[in-house]
C-alpha positions as a Markdown table, in Angstrom:
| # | Residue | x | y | z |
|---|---|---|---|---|
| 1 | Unk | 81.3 | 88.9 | 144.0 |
| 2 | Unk | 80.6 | 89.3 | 140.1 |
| 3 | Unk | 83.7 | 89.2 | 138.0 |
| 4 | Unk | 84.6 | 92.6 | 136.7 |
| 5 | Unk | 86.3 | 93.1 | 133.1 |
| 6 | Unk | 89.3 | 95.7 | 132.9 |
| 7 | Unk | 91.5 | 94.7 | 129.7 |
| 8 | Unk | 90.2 | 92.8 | 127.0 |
| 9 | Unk | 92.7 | 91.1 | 124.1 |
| 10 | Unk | 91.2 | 91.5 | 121.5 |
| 11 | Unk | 93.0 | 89.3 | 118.6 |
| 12 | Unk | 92.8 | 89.8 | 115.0 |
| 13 | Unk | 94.3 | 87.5 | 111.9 |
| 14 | Unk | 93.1 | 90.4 | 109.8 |
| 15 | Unk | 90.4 | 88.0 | 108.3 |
| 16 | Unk | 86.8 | 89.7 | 107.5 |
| 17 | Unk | 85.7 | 87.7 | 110.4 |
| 18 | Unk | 87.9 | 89.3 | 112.6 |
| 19 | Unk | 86.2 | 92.7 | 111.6 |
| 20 | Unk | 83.0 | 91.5 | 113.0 |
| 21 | Unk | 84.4 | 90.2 | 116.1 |
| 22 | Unk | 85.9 | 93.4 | 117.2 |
| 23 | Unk | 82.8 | 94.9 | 117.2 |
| 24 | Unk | 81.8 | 92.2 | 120.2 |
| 25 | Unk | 85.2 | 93.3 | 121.8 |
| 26 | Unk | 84.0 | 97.2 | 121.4 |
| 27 | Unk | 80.5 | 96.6 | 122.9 |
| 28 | Unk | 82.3 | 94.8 | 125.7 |
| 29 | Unk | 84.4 | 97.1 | 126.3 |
| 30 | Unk | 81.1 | 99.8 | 126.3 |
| 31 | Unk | 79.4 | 97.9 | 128.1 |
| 32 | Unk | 82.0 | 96.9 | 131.2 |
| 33 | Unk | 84.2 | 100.5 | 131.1 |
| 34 | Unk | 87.1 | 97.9 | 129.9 |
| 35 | Unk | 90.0 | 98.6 | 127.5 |
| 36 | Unk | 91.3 | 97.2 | 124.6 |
| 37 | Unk | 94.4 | 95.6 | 123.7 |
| 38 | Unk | 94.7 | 94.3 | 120.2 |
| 39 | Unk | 97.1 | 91.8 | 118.9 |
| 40 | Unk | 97.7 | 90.5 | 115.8 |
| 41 | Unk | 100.3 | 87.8 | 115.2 |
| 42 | Unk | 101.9 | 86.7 | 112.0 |
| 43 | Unk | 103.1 | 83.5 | 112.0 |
| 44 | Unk | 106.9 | 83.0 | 111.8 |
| 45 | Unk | 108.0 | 81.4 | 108.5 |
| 46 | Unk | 108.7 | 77.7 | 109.2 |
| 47 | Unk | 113.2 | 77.4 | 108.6 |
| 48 | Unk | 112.5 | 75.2 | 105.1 |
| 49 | Unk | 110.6 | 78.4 | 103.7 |
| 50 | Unk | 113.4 | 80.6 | 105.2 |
| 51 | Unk | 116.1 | 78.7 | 103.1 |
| 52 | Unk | 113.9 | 78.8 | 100.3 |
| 53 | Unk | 113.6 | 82.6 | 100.2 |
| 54 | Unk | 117.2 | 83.1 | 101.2 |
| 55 | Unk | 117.9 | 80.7 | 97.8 |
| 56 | Unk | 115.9 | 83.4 | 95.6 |
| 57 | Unk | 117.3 | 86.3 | 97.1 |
| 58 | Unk | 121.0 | 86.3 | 97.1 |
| 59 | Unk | 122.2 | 88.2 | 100.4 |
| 60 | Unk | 121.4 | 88.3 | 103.6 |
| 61 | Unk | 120.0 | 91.9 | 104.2 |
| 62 | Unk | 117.1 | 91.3 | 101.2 |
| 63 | Unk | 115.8 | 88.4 | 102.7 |
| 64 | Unk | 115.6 | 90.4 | 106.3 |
| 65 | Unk | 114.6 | 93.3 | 104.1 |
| 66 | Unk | 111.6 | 91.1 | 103.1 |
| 67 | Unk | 110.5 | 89.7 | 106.1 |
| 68 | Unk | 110.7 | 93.5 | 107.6 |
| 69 | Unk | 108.5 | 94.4 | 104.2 |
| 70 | Unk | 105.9 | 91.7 | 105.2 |
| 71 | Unk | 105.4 | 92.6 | 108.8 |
| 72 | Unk | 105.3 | 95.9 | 108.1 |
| 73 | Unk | 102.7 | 95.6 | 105.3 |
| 74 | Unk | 100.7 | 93.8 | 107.8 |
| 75 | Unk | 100.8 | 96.4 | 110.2 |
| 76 | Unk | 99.8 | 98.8 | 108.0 |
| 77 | Unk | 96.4 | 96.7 | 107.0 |
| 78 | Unk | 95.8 | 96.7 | 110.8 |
| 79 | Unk | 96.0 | 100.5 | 111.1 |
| 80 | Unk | 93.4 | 101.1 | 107.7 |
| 81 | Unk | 91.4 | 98.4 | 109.5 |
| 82 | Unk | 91.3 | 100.3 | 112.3 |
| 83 | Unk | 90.5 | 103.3 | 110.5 |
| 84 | Unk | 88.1 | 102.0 | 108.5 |
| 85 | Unk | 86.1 | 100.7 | 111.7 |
| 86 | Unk | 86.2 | 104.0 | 113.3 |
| 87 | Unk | 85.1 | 106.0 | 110.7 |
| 88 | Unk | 82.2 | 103.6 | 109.8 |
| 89 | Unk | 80.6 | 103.7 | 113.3 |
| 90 | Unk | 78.1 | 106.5 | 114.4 |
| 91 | Unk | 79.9 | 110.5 | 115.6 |
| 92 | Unk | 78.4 | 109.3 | 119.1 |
| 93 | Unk | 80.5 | 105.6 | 118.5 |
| 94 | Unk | 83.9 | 107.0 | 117.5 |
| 95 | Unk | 85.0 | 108.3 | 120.9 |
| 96 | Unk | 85.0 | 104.8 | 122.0 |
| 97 | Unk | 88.3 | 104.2 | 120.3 |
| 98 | Unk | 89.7 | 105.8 | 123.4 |
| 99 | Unk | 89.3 | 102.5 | 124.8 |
| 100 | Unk | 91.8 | 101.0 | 122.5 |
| 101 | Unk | 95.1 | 101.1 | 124.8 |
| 102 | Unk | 97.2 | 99.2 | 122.4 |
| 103 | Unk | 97.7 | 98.0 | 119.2 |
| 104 | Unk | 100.7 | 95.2 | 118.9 |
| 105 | Unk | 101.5 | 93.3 | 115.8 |
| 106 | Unk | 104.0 | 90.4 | 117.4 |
| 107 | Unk | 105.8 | 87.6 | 114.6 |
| 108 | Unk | 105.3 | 84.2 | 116.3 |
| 109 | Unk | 103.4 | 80.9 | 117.1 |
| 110 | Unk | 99.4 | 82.6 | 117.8 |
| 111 | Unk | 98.1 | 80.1 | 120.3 |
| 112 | Unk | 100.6 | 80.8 | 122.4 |
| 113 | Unk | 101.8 | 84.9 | 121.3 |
| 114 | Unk | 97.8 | 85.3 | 122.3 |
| 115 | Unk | 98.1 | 83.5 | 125.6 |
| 116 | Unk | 101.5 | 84.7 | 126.7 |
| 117 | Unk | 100.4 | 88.2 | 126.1 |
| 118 | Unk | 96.9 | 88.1 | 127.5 |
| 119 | Unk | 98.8 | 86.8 | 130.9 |
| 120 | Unk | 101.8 | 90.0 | 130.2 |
| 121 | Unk | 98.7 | 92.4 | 130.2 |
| 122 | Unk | 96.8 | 90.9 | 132.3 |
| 123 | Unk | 94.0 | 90.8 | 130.9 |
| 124 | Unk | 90.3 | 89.1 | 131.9 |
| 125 | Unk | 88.7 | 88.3 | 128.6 |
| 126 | Unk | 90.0 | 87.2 | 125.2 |
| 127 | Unk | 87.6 | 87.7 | 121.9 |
| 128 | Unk | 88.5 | 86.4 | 118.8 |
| 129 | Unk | 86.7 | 85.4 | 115.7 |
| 130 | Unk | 86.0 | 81.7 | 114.3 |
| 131 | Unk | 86.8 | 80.5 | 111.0 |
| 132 | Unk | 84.7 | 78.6 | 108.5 |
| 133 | Unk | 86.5 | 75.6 | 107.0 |
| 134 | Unk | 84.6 | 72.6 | 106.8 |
| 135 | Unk | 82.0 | 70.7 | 109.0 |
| 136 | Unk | 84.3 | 69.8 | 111.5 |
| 137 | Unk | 85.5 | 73.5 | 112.0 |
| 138 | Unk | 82.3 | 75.1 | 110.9 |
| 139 | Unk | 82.4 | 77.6 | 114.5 |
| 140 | Unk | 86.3 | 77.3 | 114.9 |
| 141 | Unk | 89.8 | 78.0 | 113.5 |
| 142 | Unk | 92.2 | 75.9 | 114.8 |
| 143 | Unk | 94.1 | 78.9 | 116.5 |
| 144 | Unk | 90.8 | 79.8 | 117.9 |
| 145 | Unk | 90.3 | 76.3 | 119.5 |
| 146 | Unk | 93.5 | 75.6 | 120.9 |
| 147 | Unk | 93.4 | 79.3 | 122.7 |
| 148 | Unk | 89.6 | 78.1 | 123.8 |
| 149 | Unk | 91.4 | 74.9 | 125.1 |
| 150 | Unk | 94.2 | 76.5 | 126.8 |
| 151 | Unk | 93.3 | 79.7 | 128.2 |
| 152 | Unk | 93.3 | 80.7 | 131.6 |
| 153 | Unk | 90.7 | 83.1 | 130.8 |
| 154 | Unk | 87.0 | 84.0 | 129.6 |
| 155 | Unk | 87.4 | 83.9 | 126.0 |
| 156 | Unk | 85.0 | 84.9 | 123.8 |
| 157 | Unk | 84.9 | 83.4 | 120.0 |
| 158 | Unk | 82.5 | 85.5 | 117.4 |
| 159 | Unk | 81.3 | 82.7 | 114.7 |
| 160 | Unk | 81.6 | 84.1 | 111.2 |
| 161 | Unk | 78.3 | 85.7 | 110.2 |
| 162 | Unk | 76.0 | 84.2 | 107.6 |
| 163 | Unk | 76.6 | 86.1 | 104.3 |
């Protein structure tokens, strides 16, 4: 029996990279009748860079007030992402963002946010994009390799375009 493809993570570090790959994620999804799940995951600030802030801002409740600010800043650039890659697809395109079921913004470690939730959901195929940083990373980010290593999963990593 050939696999079939109901949920797809797709996972975005909000990089322009990222942008291409969900377009993969969307013809998937087109292709195999699957939904999307998307997932973005901000990194938690390391304790050392939480004492620091906390040392520049005097009480309690505006460091919190910060870190609030920052994730919801970033959630904010996922939904004019989003809206931005809607709007610049075909009239005859757009009602495929039906297929996007959620749209999660989690603070955590990524290799493993991405894997616990694609296992919560789930779901049969991850798609990601690669970074470019060097020879040795030329097709992947290191958060794009260790999910590659460690998934359970098909997972599907878009190399950054030419420009």
């Amino acid at each position: 029996m050939l696999p079939k493809i109901n949920k797809i993570l797709y996972c975005t570090d909000l990089s322009k990279n990222a942008a291409f790959a969900f377009r993969y994620a969307v013809y998937l999804a087109q292709q195999t009748g699957a939904n999307i799940h998307i997932l973005s995951v901000i990194e938690q600030l390391p304790s050392d860079e939480r004492l620091t802030l906390q040392s520049y801002i005097y009480n309690q409740s505006g460091s919190e007030e910060f870190l609030q600010q920052r994730l919801s800043q970033a959630q904010a650039e996922l939904q004019q992402r989003l809206t931005d890659f809607w709007a610049s697809l075909p009239v005859e395109d757009q009602g495929l963002a039906q297929k996007v079921v959620s749209c999660d913004l989690i603070e955590g470690h990524p290799t493993q946010t991405i894997l616990e939730r694609a296992e919560t959901l789930n779901c049969d195929m991850i798609v990601m994009g690669g970074h470019e940083k060097g020879w040795l990373q030329a097709l992947l980010g290191s958060v794009a390799r260790e999910v590659l290593r460690d998934s359970r999963i098909p997972t599907l990593i878009v190399p950054q375009p030419k420009e």
